[in-house]
Phi, psi and omega in degrees: 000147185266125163241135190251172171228156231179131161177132186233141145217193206290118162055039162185170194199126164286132173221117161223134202271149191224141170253115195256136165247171224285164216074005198265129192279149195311336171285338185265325141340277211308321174326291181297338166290325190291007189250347181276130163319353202273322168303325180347312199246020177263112167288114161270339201305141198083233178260119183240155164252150227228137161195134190244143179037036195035060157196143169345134170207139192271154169337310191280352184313133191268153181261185166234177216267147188070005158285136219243104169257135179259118170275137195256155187223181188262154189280128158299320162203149212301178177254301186335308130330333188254294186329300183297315164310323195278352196268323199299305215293267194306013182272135173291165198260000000 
């Protein structure tokens, strides 16, 4: 089964699409992206969250054929915060 894996930060983004068999649960994707050159410069170390199609998903979630697994990283700033800054930046004086 065709799996693609996903991780984005600031201004730069990993993809790798993978052929997996079937049962293979999302830490065992990510294992396997991390194994790829494409990964290579991507820091994973600690606690990571999951998402297959952009929802919540536990590690252990079994995928299916054609799923997009996202490793999610922590918000640098809040989007609500980013908004009231951007409004603030761009209010006239």
């Amino acid at each position: 089964m065709r799996v693609n894996v996903v991780y984005a930060s600031i201004g730069q983004a990993w993809e790798v699409d993978l052929d997996c068999p079937t049962g293979t649960r999302v830490i065992d994707a990510v294992e396997l992206a991390l194994e790829q050159n494409e990964f290579e410069e991507v820091d994973l170390s600690g606690d990571k969250t999951y998402a297959v199609w952009n929802k919540l998903v536990e590690q252990d979630h079994v995928l299916q054929d054609g799923d997009r697994v996202e490793i999610l990283r922590e918000l640098v700033i809040s989007p609500m915060e980013r908004r009231r800054l951007y409004a603030k930046l761009n209010t006239p004086k």
